[in-house]
N, C-alpha and C positions, 0 to 999 in steps of 0.2 A: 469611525464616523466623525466628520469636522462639525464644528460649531462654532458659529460668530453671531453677531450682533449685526440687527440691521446696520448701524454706521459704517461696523466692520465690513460687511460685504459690498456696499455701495464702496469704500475706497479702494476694494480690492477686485471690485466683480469679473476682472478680466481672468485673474489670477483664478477666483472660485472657478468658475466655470471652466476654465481648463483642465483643472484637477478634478473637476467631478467626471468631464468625460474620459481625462487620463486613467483613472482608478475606480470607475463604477459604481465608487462611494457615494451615497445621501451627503447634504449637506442641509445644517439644520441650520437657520435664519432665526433668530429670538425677537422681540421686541416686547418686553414690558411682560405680563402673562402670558401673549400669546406668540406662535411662530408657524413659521413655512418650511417646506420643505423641497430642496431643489435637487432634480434626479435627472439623470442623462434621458433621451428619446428612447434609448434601448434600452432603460430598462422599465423606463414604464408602458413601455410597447409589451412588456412580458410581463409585469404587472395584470394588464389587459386581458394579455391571451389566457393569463391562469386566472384569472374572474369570470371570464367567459366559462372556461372549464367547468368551474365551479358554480356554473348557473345551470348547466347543462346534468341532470339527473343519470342519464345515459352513461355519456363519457365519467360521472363518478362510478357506476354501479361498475363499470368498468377497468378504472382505476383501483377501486375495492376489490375485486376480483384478483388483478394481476397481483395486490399488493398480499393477497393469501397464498395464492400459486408461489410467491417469491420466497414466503415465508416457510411453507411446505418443501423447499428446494425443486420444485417443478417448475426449473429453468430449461432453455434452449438456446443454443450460440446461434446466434445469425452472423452470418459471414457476406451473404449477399440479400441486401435488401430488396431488392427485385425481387426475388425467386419469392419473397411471400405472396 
């Protein structure tokens, strides 16, 4: 994870921003106590989608479930996703 300084990133911000969507790394922005954080579109696009999840009681009771099944080795190979 990079870190700079508001000044830092303002003389470089072409360079930040490339490297953040080059390498899908945060980039942390400081300024005195407090700071920012600058993240690619995809990954707070998935950010998103896993808050969403996480709002959703279903999809966790769900998620709780497979994550015991998995633990239990009561796995199954899918080879064609269709066929579910």
């Amino acid at each position: 994870m990079q870190v700079t300084t508001i000044s830092g990133f303002r003389a470089n911000i072409k360079q930040f921003y490339d490297n953040v969507l080059l390498t899908e790394e945060p980039l942390i922005i400081t300024k005195g106590d407090t700071g920012a954080v600058l993240i690619s579109l995809r990954e707070y696009n998935s950010m998103q989608r896993s808050l969403e999840l996480l709002k959703n009681s279903s999809a966790m009771r769900d998620l709780r479930e497979a994550a015991l099944q998995m633990k239990a080795g009561e796995l199954i190979e899918v080879t064609d996703i269709d066929a579910l």
